[in-house]
C-alpha positions as CSV (number, residue, x, y, z in Angstrom):
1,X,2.8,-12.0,31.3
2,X,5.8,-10.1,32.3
3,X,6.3,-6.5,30.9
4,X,9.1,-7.6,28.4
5,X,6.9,-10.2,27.4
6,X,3.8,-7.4,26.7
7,X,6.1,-5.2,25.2
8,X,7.0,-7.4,22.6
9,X,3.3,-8.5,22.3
10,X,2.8,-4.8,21.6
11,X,5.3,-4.8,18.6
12,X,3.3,-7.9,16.9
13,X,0.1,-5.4,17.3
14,X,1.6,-2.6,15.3
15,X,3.3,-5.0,13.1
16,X,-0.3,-6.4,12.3
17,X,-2.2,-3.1,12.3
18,X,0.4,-1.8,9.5
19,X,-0.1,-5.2,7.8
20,X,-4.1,-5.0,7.6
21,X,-3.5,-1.5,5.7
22,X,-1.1,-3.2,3.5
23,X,-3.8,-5.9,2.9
24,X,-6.5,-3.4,2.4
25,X,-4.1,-1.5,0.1
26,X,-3.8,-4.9,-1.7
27,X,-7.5,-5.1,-2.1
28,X,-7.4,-2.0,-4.7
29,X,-3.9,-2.6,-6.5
30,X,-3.3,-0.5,-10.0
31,X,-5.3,-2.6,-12.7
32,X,-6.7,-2.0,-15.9
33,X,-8.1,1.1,-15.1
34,X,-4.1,2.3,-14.3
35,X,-2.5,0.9,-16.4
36,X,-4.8,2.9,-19.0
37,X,-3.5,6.4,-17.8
38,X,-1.2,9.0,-19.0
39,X,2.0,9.5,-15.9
40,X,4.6,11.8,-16.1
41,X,7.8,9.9,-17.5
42,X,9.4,9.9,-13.6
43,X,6.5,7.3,-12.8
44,X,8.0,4.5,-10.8
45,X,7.4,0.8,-12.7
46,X,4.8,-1.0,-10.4
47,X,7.5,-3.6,-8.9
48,X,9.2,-0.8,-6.8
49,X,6.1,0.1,-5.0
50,X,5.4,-3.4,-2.9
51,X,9.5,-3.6,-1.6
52,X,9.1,0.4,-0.6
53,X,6.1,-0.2,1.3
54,X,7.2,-3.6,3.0
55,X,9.9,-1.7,4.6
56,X,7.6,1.3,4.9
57,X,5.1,-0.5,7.3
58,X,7.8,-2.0,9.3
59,X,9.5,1.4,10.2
60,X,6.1,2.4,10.7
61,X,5.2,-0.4,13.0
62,X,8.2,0.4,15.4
63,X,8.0,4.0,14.9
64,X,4.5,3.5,16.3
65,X,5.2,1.1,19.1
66,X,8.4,3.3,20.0
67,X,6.0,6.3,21.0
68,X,3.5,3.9,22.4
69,X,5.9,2.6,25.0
70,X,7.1,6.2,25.8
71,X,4.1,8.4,25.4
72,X,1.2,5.8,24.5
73,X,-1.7,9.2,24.5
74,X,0.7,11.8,23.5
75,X,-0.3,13.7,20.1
76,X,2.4,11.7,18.5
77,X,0.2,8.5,19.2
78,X,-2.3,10.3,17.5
79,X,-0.5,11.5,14.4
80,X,0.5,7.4,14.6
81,X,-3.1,6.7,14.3
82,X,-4.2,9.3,11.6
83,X,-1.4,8.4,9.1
84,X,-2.7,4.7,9.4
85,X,-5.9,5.9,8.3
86,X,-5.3,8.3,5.9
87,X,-2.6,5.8,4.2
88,X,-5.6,2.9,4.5
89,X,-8.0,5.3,3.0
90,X,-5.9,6.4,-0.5
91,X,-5.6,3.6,-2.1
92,X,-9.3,2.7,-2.2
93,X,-10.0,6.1,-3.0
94,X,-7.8,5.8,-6.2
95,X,-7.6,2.3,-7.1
96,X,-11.1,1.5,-5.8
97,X,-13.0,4.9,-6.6
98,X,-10.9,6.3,-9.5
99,X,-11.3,9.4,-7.5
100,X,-7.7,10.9,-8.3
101,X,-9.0,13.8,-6.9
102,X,-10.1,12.7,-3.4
103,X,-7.0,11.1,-3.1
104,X,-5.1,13.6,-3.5
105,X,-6.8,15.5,-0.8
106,X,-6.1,12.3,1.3
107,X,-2.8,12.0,0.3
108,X,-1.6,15.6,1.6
109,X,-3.7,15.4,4.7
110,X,-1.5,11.7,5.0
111,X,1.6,13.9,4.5
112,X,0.6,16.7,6.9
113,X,0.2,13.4,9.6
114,X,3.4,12.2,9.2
115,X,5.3,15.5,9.5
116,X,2.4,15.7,12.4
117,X,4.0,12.7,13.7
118,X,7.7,13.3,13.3
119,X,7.8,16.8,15.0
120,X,5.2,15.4,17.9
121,X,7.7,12.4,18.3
122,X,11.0,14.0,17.9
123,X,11.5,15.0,21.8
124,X,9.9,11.4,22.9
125,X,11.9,9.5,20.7
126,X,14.3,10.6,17.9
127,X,14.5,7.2,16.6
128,X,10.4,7.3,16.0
129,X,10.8,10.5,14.3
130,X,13.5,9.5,12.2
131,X,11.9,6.5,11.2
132,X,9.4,8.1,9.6
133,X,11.7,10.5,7.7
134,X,11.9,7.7,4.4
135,X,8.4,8.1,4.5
136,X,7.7,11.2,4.1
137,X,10.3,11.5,1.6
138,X,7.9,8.6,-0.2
139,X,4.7,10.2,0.2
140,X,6.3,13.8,-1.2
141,X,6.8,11.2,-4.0
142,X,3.6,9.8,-4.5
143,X,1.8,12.8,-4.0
144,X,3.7,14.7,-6.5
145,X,2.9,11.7,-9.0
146,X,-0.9,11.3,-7.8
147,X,-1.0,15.0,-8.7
148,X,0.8,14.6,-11.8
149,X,-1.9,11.3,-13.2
150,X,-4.7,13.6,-12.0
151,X,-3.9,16.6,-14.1
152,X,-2.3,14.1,-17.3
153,X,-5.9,12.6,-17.1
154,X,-8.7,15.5,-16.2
């Protein structure tokens, strides 16, 4: 296999890394249990939330694979790797738990990856950083309204 050839190869691999967390996310959508609970009146509706992250993961994915061609063990690569996880991790600890309180803690240590992520990447590739940008904007969002159900519902 030529380099162009693994290089591309590598994309696919972040594209399907980002699209197991999206599956496992799946695995512990809003229910019931949700749709039960007091939010603030700037709650999204529920069909905004699967077209955000769609596009989410993909920037992700390339954001990822950009600092992996660059600077595959830099910190950046390891910010990559801890947002995956934390991200993976909050909606079973919401959805799946109902531990609004756990996720929250998961949630800001998800935020403090990305900005991890974007300063660690900016000088290896701008276009990495910027990419996750929209997502940090997203998870300011979602953690001001996972903060917002937990104290509506204590």
């Amino acid at each position: 296999m030529n380099s162009t050839a693994g290089t591309w190869v590598a994309l696919i691999v972040f594209m399907a890394l980002c699209a197991g967390v999206a599956y496992l996310g799946a695995l512990f959508a809003p229910g019931a249990w949700h749709a039960g609970l007091s939010k603030p009146p700037w709650n999204r509706p529920n069909w905004v939330f699967g077209p955000v992250w769609t596009l989410l993961y993909i920037m992700i994915a390339v954001a990822g694979w950009l600092i992996w061609r660059n600077a595959p063990t830099s910190p950046a690569m390891w910010f990559w790797v801890a947002q995956l996880v934390f991200n993976a991790a909050w909606s079973w600890l919401f959805f799946g738990l109902h531990r609004m309180d756990i996720a929250f803690a998961d949630i800001v240590l998800l935020w403090l990856a990305i900005l991890g992520f974007i300063v660690a990447a900016w000088p290896i590739s701008m276009a990495a950083a910027l990419l996750l940008v929209p997502y940090l904007i997203w998870v300011s969002f979602a953690s001001a309204l996972n903060y917002s159900i937990w104290s509506l519902n204590s």
